[in-house]
C-alpha positions, -999 to +999 in steps of 0.1 A: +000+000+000+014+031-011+006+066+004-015+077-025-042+043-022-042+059+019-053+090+003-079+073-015-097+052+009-097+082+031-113+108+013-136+084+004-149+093+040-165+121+049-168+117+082-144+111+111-139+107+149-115+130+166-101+122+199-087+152+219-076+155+261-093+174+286-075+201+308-080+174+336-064+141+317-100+128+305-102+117+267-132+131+248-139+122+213-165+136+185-179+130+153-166+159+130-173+159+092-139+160+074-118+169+041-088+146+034-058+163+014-036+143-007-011+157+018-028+131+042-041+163+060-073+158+079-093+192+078-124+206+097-147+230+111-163+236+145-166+266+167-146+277+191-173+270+221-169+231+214-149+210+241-125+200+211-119+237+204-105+241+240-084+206+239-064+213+212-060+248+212-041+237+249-026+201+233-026+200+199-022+165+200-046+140+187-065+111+174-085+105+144-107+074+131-112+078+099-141+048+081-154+021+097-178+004+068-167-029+058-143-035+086-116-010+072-102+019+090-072+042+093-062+054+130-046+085+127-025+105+152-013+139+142-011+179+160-038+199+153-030+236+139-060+264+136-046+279+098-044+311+091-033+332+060-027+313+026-028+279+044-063+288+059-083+291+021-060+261+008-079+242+041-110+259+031-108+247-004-105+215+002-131+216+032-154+229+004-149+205-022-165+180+006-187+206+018-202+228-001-226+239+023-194+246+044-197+287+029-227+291+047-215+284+077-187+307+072-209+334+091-213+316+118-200+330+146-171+317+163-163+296+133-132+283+127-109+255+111-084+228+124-059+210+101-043+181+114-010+170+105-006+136+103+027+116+122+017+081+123-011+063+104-025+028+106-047+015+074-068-014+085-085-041+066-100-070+085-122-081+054-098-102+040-078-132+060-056-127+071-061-095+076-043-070+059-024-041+079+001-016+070+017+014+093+032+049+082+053+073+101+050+104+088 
């Protein structure tokens, strides 16, 4: 498996689970709709009054689960980084392409974007046997 078919399964997916740390040590994890670049860069949306907001902002370390149809998944650790300038509308472009309704949201207040840069990845697939299962260290 090569880093481009780990870009295609995930962007395949529009949907992920992203696992942050609370001030006080407690894990907390949340369904976020996502943007894959072929960078292997997770990208997203939420406001800055979410739980997540606040975890990463203080760690910027996390977790990600990216598809779980079919027994196939990639676990994904990586450091979150809120974009801004030029890297901010390359995010947004790509958020867009999965989301167009993303715009709209745009006047949300509070809005914002996290990119997460991925260091290690794991691409499951427990539909064949044996199973099949690869790791990357980015």
């Amino acid at each position: 498996m090569e880093r481009s078919d780990l870009y295609r399964f995930m962007k395949q997916h529009r949907y992920g689970v992203v696992s942050s740390i609370a001030a006080d040590g407690t894990p907390q994890s949340a369904l976020v709709g996502i943007a894959t670049t072929p960078e292997l860069r997770i990208v997203f949306d939420t406001l800055r009054t979410t739980r997540k907001y606040a975890n990463l902002t203080r760690n910027p370390r996390c977790s990600f689960v990216v598809g779980w149809s079919g027994e196939q998944t990639v676990q994904f650790e990586g450091i979150a980084e809120e974009p801004a300038g030029d890297d901010l509308l390359a995010c947004q472009a790509a958020y867009f392409e999965v989301w167009p309704d993303g715009r709209a949201r745009m006047s949300w207040p509070n809005l914002t974007y996290f990119v997460i840069h991925p260091r290690w990845l794991r691409y499951s697939d427990y539909d064949q046997s044996p199973p099949f299962i690869q790791e990357f260290t980015l």
